[in-house]
Every structure is written in C-alpha cells, then in structure tokens.
VMD Tcl script that draws the C-alpha trace (Angstrom):
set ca {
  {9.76 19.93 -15.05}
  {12.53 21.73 -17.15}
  {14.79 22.00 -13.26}
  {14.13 18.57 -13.01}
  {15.26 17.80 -16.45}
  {18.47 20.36 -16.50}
  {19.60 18.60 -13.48}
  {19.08 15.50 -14.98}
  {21.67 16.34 -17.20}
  {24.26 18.31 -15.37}
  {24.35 14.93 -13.39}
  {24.40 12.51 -16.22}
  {27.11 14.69 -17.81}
  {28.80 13.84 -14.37}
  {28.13 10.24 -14.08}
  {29.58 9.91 -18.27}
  {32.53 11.85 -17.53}
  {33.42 8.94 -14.74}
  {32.27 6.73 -17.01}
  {34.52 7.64 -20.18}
  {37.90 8.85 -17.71}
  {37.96 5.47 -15.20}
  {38.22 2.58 -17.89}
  {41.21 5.10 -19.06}
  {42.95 4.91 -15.46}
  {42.60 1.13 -15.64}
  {44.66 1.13 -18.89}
  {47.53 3.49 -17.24}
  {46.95 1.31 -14.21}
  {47.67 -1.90 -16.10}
  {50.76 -0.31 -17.35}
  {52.51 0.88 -14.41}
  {55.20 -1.02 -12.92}
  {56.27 1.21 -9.50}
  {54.60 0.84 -6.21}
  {54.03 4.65 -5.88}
  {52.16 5.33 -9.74}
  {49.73 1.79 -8.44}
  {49.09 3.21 -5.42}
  {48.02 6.61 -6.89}
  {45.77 5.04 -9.43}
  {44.19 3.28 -6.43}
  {43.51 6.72 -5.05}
  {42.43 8.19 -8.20}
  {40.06 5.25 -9.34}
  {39.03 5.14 -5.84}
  {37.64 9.39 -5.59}
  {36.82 9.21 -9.51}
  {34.11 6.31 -8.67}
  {33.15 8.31 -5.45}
  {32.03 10.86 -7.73}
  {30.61 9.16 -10.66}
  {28.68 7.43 -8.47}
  {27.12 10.49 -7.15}
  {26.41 11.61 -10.42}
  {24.56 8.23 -11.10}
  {22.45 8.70 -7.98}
  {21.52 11.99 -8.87}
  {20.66 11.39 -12.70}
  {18.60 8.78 -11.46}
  {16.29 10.49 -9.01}
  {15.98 13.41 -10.81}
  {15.00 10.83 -13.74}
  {12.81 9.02 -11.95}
  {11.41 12.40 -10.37}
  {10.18 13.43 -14.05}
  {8.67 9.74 -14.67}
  {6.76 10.66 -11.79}
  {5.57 13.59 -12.77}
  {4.92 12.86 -16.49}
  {4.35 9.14 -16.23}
  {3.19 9.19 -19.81}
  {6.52 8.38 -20.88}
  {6.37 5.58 -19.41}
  {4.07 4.52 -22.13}
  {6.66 5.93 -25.64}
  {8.74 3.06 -27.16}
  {11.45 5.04 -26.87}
  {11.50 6.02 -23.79}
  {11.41 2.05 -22.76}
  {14.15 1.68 -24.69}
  {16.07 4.20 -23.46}
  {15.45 2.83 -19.68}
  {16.74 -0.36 -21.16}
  {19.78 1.24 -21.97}
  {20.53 2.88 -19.14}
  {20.26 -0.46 -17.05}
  {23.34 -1.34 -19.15}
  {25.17 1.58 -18.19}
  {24.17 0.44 -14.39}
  {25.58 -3.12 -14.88}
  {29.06 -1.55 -16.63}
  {28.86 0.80 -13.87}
  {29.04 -1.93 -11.03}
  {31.27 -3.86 -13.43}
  {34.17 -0.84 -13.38}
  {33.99 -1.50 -9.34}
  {34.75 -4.55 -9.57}
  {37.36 -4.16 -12.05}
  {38.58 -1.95 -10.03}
  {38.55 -4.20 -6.69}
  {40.41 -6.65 -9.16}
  {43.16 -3.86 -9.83}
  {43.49 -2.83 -6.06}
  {43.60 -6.50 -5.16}
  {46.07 -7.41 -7.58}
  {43.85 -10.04 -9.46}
  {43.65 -8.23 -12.61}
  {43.67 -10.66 -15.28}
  {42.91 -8.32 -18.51}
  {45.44 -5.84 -20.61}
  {45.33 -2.88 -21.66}
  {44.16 -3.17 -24.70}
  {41.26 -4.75 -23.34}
  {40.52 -1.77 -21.04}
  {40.96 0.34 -24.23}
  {37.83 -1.74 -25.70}
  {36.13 -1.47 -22.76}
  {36.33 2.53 -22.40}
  {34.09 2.41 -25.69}
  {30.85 1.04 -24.26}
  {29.81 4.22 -22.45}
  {30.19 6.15 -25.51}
  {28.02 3.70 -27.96}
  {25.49 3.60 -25.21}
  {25.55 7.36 -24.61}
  {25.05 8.24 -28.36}
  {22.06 5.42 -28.34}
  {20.22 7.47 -25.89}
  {21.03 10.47 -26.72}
  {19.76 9.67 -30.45}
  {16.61 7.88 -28.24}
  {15.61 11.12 -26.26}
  {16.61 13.74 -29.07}
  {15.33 12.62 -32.34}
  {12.65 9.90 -31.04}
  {12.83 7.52 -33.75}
  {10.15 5.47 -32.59}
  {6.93 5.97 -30.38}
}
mol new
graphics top color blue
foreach p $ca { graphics top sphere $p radius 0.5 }
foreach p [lrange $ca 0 end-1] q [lrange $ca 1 end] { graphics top cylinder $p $q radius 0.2 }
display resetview
C-alpha cells in the first residue's frame, strides 16, 4: 500500500505542476503579438498537457488501485469529499484543453487577467484536499 500511495503522489505532484504552469502559458499566450512567440506557446501548451495528462492517468490508477485494496475508504466522509474534489480538478482539467483548442484556433475570447483568475483554482482545490487527506476533519 505505501508504493501505491508514494506513487500516487509523485504523479499528482506531476499532474498539479501542469495544472498550476498551463493557465500561466495562456496568460503569456494572450499577450503575445508575433507569429513565432504564438506558435511556441502552441508547442509548449501542447507537450505541457501531454504530460500533465499523464500525470492525471497515473494519480488516478494508482488512486483507484488503493480504493481497491482498502475499500474502507470508500466509506470516510472525507474521503468522499475528497473524490468530489478531485472530479473538479478533472472537469478544469478538460476545460484547460479546450481553452487551449480556443487559443490554437484563434477563438480565444478571454484576457489575461482572466487566465490569471483562472490559474488559482488548482491551488484552492489542491489545499482542500490536501487539508481533506492530512488532517481528516471529518469521518
């Protein structure tokens, strides 16, 4: 069980750091004005989402691979919770690829400082969970 769960958090540290660094390329994105600095955000989005995306996978099955094994906490309020959370960090997952279709595509409609906003959410969520599976507050 403790592989499964150090994995589990080498890869969410992985999926985060996508999460926390893309929403940032979409506000330098935004600003550029050249055809060579959009085309290497394309590229850089593009890999950076490759990777994050990996990192969700993984988090995921090695998640799901302790559920199985200790399907207990299944049954802890906070645990439900937690799994709650982590759906929303799905959905603004699938919502930075299409933001970033909407950048490649040249439909963006949103500014900066809106992508500044937006690069918040994964870090509210992750200190919600992290508080969830640390300190348990409830059961």
């Amino acid at each position: 069980m403790l592989w499964l769960k150090a994995l589990h958090i080498s890869f969410v540290v992985t999926w985060f750091a996508g999460l926390f660094y893309l929403p940032r390329l979409f506000v330098y994105h935004v600003q550029a004005t050249d055809a060579t600095s959009l085309e290497r955000f394309q590229v850089m989005e593009r890999r950076l989402f490759a990777i994050m995306t990996i990192g969700a996978v993984l988090a995921a099955v090695f998640g799901i691979a302790m559920l199985v094994m200790a399907p207990a906490f299944l049954e802890l309020a906070w645990m439900r919770i937690k799994l709650v959370l982590v759906a929303v960090l799905v959905g603004y997952h699938v919502w930075c690829a299409r933001l970033m279709a909407d950048l490649r595509t040249g439909r963006n409609r949103r500014s900066h400082r809106w992508y500044r906003w937006f690069n918040e959410v994964p870090a509210i969520l992750l200190l919600a969970i992290v508080i969830l599976a640390v300190v348990e507050p409830v059961r």
